[in-house]
N, CA, C and O atoms as a Maestro MAE file, in Angstrom:
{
 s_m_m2io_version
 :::
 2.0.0
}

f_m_ct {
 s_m_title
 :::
 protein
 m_atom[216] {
  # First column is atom index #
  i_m_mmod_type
  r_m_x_coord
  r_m_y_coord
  r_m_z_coord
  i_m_residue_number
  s_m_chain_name
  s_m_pdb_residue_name
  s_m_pdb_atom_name
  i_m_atomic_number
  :::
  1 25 -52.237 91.801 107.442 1 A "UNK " " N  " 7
  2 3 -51.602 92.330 106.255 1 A "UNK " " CA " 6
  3 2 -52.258 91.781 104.989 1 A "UNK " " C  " 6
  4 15 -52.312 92.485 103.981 1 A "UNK " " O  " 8
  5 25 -52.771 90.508 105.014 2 A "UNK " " N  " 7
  6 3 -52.966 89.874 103.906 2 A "UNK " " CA " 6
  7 2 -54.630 90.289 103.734 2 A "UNK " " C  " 6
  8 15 -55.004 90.221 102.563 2 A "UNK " " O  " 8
  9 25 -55.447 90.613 104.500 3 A "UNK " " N  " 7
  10 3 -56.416 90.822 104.516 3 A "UNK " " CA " 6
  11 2 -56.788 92.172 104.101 3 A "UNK " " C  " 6
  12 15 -57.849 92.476 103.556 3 A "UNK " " O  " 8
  13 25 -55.633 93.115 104.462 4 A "UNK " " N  " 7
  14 3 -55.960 94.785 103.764 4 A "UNK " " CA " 6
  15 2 -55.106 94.888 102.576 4 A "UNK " " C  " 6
  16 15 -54.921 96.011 102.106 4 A "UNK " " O  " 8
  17 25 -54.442 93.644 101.913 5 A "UNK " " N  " 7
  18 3 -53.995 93.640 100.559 5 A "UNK " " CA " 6
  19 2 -55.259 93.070 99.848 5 A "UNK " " C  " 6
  20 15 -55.667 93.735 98.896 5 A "UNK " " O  " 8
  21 25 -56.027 91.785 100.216 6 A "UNK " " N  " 7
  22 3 -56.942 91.864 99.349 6 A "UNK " " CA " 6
  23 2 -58.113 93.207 99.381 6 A "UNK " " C  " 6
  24 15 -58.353 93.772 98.315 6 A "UNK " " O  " 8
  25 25 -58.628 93.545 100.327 7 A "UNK " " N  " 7
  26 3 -59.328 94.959 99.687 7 A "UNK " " CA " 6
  27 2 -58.753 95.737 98.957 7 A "UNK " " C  " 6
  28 15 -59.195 96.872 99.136 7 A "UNK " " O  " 8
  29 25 -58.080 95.702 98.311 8 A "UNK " " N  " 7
  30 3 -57.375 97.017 97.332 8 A "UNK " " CA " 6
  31 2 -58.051 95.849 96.150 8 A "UNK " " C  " 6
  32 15 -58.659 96.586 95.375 8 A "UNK " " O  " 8
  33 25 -58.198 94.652 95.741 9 A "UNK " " N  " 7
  34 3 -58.850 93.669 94.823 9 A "UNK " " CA " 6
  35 2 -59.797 93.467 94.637 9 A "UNK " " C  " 6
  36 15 -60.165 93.039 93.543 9 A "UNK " " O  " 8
  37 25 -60.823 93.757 95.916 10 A "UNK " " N  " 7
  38 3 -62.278 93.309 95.724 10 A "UNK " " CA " 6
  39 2 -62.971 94.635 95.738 10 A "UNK " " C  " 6
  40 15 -62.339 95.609 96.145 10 A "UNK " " O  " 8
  41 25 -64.070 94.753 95.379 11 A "UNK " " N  " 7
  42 3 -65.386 95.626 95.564 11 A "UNK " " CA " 6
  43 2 -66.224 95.065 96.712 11 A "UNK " " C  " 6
  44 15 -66.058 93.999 97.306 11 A "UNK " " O  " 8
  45 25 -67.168 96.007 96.906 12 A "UNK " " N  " 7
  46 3 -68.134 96.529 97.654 12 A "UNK " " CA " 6
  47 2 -69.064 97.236 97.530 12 A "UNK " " C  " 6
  48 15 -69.150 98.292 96.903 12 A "UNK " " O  " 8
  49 25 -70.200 96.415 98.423 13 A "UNK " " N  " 7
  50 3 -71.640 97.327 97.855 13 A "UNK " " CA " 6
  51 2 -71.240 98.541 98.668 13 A "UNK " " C  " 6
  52 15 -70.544 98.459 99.680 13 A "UNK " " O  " 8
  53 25 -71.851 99.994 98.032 14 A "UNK " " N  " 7
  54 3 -71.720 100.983 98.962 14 A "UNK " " CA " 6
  55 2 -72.923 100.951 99.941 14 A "UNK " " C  " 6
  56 15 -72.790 101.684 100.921 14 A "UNK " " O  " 8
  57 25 -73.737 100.445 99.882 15 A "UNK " " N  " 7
  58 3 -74.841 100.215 101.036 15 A "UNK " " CA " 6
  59 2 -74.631 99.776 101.973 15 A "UNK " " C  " 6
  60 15 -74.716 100.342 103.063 15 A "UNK " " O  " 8
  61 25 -74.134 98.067 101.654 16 A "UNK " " N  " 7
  62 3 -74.118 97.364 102.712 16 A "UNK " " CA " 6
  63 2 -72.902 96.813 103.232 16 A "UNK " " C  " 6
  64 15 -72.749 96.313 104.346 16 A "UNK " " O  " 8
  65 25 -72.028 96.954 102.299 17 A "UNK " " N  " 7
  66 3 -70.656 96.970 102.311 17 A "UNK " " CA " 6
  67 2 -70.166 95.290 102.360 17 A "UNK " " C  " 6
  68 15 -69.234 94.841 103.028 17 A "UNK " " O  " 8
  69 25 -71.146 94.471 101.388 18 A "UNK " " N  " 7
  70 3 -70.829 93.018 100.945 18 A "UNK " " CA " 6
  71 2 -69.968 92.936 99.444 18 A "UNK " " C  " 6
  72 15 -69.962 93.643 98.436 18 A "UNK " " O  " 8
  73 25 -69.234 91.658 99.871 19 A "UNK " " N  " 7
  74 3 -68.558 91.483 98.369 19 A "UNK " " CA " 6
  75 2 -69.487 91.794 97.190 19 A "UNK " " C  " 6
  76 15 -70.561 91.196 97.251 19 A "UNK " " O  " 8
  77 25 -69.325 92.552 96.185 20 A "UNK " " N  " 7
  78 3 -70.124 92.241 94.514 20 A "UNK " " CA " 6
  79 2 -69.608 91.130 94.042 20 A "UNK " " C  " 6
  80 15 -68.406 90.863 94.058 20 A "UNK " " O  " 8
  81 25 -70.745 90.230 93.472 21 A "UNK " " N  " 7
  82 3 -70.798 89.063 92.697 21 A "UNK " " CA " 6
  83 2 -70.123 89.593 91.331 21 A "UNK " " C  " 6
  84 15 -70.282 90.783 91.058 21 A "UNK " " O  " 8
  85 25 -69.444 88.846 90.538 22 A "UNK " " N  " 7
  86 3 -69.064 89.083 89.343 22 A "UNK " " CA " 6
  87 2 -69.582 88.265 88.259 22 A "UNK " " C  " 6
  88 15 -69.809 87.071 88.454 22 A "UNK " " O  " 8
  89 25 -69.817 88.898 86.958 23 A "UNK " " N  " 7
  90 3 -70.263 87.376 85.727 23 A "UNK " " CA " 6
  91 2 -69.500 88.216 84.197 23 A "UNK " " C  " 6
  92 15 -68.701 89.136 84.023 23 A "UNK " " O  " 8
  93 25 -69.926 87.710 83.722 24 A "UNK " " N  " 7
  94 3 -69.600 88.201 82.013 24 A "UNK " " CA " 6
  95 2 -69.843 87.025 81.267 24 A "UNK " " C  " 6
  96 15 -69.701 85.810 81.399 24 A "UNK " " O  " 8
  97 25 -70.481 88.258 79.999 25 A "UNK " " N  " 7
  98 3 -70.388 87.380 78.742 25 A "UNK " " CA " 6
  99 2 -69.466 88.087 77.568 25 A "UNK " " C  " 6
  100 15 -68.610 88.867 77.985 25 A "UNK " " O  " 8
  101 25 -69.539 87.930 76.418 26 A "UNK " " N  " 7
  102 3 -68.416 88.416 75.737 26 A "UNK " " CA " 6
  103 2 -69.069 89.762 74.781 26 A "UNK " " C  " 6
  104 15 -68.793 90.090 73.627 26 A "UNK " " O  " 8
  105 25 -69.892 90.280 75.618 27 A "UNK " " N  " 7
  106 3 -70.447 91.731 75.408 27 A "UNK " " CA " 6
  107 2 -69.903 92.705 76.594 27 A "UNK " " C  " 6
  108 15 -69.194 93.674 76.325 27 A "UNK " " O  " 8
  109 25 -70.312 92.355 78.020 28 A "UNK " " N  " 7
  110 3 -70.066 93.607 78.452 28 A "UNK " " CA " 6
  111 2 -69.737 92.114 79.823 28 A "UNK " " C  " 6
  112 15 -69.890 90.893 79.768 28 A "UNK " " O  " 8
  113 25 -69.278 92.998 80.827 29 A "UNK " " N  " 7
  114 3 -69.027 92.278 82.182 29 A "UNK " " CA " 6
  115 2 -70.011 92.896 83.287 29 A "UNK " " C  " 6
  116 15 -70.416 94.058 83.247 29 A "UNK " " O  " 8
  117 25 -70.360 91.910 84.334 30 A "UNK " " N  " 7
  118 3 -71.706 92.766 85.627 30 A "UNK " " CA " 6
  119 2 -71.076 92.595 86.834 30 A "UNK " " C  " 6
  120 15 -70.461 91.570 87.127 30 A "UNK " " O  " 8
  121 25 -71.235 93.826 87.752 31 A "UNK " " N  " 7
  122 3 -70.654 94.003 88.991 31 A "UNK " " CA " 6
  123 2 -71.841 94.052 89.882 31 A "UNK " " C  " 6
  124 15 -72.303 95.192 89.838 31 A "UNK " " O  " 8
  125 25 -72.670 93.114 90.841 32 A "UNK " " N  " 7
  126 3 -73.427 93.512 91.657 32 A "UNK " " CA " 6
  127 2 -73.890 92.772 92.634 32 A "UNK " " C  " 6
  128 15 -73.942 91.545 92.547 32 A "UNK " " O  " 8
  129 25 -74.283 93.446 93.685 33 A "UNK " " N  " 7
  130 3 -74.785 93.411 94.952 33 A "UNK " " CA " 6
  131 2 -75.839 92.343 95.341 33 A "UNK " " C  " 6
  132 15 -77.043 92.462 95.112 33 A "UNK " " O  " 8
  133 25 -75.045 90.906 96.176 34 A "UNK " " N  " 7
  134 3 -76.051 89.987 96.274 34 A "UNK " " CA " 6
  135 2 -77.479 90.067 96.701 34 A "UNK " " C  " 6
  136 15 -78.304 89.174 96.510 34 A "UNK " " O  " 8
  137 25 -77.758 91.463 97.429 35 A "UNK " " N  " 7
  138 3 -78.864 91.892 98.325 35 A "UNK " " CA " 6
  139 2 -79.533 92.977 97.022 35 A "UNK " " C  " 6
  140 15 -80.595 93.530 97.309 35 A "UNK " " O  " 8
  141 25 -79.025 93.222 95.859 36 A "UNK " " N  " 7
  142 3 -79.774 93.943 95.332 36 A "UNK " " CA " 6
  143 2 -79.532 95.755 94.969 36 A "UNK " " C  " 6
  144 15 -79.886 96.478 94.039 36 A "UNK " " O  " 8
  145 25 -78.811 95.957 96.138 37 A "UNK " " N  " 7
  146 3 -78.446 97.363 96.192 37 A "UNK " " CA " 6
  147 2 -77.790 98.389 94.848 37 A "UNK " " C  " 6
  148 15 -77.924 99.582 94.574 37 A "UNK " " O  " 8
  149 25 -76.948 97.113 94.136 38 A "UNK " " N  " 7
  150 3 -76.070 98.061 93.387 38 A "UNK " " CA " 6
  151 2 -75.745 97.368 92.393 38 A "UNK " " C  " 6
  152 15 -75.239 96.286 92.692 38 A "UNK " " O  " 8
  153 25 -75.899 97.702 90.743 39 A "UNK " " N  " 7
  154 3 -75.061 96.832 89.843 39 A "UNK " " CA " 6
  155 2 -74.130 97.561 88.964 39 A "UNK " " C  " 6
  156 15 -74.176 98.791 88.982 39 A "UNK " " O  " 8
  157 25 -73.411 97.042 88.307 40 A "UNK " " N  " 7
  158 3 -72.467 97.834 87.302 40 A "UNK " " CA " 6
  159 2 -72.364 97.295 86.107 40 A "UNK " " C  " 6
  160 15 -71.818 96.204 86.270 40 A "UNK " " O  " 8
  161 25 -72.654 97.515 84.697 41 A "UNK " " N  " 7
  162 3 -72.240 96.709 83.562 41 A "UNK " " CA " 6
  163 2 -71.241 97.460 82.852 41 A "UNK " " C  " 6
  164 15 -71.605 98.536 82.377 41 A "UNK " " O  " 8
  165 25 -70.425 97.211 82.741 42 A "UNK " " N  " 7
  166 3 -69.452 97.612 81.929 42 A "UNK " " CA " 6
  167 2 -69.243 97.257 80.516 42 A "UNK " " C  " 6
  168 15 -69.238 96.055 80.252 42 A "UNK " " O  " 8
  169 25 -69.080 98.056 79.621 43 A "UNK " " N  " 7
  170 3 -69.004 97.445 78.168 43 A "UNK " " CA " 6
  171 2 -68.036 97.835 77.816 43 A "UNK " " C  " 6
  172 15 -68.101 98.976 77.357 43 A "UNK " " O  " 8
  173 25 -66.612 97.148 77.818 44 A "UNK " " N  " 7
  174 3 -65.312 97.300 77.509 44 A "UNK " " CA " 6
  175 2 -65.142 97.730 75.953 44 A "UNK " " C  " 6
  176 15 -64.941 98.911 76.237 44 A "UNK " " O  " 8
  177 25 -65.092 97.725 75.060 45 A "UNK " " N  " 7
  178 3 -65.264 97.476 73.457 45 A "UNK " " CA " 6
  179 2 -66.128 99.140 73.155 45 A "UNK " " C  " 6
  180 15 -66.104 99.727 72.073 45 A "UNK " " O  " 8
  181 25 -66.956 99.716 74.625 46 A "UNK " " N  " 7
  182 3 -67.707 100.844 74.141 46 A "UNK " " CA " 6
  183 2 -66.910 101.833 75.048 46 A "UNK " " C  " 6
  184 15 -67.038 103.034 74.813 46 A "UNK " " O  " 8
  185 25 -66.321 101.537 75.787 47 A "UNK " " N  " 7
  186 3 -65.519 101.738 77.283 47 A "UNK " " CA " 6
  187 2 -66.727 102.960 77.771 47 A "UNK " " C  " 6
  188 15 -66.490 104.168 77.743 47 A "UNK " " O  " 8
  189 25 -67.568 102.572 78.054 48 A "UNK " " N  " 7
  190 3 -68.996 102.580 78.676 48 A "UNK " " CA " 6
  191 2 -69.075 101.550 80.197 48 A "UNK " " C  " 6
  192 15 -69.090 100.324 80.306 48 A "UNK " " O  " 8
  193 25 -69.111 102.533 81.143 49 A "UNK " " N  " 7
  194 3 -70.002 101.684 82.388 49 A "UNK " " CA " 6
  195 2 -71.673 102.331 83.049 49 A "UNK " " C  " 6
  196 15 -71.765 103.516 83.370 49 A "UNK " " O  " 8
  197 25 -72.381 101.766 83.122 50 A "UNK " " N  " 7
  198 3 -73.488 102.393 83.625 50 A "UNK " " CA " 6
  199 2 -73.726 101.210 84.960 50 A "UNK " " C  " 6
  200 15 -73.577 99.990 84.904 50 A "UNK " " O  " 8
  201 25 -74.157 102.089 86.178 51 A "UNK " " N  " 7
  202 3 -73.719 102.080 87.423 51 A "UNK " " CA " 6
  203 2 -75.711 102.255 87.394 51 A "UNK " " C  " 6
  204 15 -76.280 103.067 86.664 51 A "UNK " " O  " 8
  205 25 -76.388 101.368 88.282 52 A "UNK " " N  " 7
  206 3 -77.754 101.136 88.725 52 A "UNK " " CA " 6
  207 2 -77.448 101.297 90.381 52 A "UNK " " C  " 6
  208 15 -76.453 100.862 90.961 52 A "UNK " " O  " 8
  209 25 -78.631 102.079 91.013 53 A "UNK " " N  " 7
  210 3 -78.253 101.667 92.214 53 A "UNK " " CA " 6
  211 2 -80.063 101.947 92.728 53 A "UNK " " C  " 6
  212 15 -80.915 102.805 92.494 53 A "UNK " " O  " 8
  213 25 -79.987 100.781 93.464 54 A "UNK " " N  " 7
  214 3 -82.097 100.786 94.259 54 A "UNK " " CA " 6
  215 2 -82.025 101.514 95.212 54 A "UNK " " C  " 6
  216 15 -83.025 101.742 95.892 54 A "UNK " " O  " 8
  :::
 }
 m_bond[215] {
  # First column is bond index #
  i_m_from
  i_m_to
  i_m_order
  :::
  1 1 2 1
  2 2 3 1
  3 3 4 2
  4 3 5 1
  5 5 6 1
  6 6 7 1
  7 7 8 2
  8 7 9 1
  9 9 10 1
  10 10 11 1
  11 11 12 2
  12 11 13 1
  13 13 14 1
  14 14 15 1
  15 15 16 2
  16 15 17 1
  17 17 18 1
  18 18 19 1
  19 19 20 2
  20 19 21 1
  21 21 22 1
  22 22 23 1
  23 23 24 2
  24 23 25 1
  25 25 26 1
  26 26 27 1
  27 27 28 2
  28 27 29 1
  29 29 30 1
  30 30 31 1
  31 31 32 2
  32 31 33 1
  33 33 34 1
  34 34 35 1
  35 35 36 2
  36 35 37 1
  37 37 38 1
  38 38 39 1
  39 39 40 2
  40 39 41 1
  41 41 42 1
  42 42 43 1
  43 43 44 2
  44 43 45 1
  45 45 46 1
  46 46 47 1
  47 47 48 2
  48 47 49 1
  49 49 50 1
  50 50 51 1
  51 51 52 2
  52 51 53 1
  53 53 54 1
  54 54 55 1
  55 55 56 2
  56 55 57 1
  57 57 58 1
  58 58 59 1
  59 59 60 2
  60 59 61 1
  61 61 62 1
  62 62 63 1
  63 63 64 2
  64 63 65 1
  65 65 66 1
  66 66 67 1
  67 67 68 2
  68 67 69 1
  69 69 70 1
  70 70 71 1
  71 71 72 2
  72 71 73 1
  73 73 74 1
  74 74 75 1
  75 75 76 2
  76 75 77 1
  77 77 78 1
  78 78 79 1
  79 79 80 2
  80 79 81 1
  81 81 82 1
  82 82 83 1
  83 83 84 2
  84 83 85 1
  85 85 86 1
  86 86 87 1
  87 87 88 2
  88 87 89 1
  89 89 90 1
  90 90 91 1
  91 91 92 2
  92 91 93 1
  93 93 94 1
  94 94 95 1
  95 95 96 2
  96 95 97 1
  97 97 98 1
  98 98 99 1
  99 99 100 2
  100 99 101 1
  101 101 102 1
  102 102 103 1
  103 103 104 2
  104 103 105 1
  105 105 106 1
  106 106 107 1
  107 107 108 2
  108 107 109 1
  109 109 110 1
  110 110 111 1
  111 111 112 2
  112 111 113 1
  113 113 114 1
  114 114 115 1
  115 115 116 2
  116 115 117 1
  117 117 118 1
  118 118 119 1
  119 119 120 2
  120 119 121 1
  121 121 122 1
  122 122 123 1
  123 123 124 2
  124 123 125 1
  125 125 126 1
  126 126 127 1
  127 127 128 2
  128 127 129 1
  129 129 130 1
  130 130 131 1
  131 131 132 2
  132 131 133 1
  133 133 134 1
  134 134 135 1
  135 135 136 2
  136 135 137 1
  137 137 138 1
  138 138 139 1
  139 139 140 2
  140 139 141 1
  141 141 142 1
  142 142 143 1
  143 143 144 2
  144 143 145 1
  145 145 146 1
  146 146 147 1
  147 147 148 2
  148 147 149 1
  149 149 150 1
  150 150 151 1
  151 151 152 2
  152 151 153 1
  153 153 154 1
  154 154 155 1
  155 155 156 2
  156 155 157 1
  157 157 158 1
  158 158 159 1
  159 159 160 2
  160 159 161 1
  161 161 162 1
  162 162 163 1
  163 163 164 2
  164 163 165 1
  165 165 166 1
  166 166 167 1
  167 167 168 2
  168 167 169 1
  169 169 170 1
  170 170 171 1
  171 171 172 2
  172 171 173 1
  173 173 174 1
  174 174 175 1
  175 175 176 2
  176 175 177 1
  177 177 178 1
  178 178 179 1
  179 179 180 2
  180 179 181 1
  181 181 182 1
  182 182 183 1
  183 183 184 2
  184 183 185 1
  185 185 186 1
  186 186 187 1
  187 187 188 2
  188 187 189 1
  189 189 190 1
  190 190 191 1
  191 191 192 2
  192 191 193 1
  193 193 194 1
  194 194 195 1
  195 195 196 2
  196 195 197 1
  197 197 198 1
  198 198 199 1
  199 199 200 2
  200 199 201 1
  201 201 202 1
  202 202 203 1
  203 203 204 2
  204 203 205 1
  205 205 206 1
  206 206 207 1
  207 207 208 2
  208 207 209 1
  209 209 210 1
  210 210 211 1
  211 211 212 2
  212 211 213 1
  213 213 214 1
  214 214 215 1
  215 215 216 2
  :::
 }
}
């Protein structure tokens, strides 16, 4: 139970299907893929996300 409540919390690469690393600075926040596959930056303030994927 506790384990298919946290997936509704975390992300996933769609490739490989590993946790995304998270960071931010006080411009935009980054969503991506320890292996490389996939990133996301989001710029809250532009409510802009642009989504990279290799």
């Amino acid at each position: 139970m506790l384990r298919s409540l946290k997936k509704l919390f975390t992300d996933d690469c769609p490739e490989c299907n590993q946790s995304l690393e998270y960071s931010s600075n006080h411009l935009y926040y980054t969503k991506s893929c320890p292996n490389g596959h996939f990133s996301e930056e989001t710029y809250p303030h532009l409510g802009v996300s642009i989504i990279y994927k290799n």
